[in-house]
C-alpha positions in Angstrom: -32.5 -9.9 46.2 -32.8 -12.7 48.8 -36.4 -12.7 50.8 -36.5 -12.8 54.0 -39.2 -15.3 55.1 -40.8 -13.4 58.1 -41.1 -9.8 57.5 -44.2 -9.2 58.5 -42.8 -10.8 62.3 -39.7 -8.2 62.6 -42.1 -5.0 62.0 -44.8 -6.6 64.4 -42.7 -8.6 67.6 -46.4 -8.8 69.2 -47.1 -11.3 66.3 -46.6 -15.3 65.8 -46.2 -17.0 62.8 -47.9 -19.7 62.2 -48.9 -21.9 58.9 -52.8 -21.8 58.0 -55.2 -22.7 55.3 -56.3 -20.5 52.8 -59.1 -21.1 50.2 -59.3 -19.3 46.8 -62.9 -19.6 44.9 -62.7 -19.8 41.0 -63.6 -15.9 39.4 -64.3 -18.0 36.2 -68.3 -19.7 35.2 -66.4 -22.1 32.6 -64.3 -25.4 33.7 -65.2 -27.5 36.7 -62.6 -26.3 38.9 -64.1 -24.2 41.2 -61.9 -24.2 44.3 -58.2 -24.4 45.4 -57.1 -24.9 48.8 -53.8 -23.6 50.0 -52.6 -25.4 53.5 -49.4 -24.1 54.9 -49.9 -20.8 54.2 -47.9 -18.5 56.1 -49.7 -16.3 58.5 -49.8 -14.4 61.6 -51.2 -15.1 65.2 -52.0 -11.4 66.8 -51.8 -10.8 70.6 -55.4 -11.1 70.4 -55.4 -14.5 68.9 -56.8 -13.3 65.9 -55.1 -15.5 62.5 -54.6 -13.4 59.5 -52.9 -13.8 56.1 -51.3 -10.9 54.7 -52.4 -9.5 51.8 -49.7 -9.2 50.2 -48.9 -12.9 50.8 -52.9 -13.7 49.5 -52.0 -11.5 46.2 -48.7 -13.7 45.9 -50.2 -16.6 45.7 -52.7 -16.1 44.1 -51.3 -14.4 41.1 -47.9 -16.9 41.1 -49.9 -20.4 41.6 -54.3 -20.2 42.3 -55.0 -17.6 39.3 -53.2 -19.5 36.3 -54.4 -22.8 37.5 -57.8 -21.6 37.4 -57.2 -20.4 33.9 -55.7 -23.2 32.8 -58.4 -25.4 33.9 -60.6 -23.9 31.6 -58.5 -25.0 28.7 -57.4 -28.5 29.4 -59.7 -31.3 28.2 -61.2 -33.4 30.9 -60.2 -31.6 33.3 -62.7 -32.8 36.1 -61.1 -31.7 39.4 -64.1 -29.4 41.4 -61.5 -28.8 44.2 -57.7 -28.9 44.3 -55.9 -28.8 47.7 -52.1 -28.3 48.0 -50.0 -28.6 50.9 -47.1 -26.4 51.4 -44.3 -26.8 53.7 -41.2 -24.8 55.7 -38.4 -26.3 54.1 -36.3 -25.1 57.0 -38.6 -27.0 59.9 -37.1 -30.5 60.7 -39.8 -33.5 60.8 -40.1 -34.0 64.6 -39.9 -38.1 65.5 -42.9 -39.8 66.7 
């Protein structure tokens, strides 16, 4: 089934949605990696100006992409990253000229 890209904005029209950074520590003592950064997150602006990340978009990420790279770093050798960032982006937003 297709997903639609701003739910959380149609049940909450008192929202924004804007594109944040979220960081994930490591739940594991072994490897070296210990965080991963996540910029372009999407997220919400309240009326209040508050900036939140849903849950349920945290829990996606984290299980699709942050939690097996974590795992994974254990098990490669020389693997010597301590933090990883990656940068996400809106396919659907044009590049605006400078």
């Amino acid at each position: 089934m297709p997903r639609n890209s701003e739910p959380e904005k149609l049940r909450n029209p008192e929202s924004e949605i804007i594109y944040t950074v979220v960081d994930f520590r490591s739940p594991y003592r072994q490897g070296s990696l210990r965080t991963i950064e996540l910029v372009g997150v999407p997220g919400l602006r309240l009326k209040n100006g508050q900036c939140v990340v849903p849950e349920k978009t945290q829990r996606f990420f984290d299980s699709l992409l942050v939690g097996p790279l974590f795992g994974l770093s254990i098990r490669v050798r020389d693997c010597n990253f301590r933090q990883l960032k990656i940068w996400l982006y809106d396919t659907k937003t044009r590049r605006k000229r400078v």
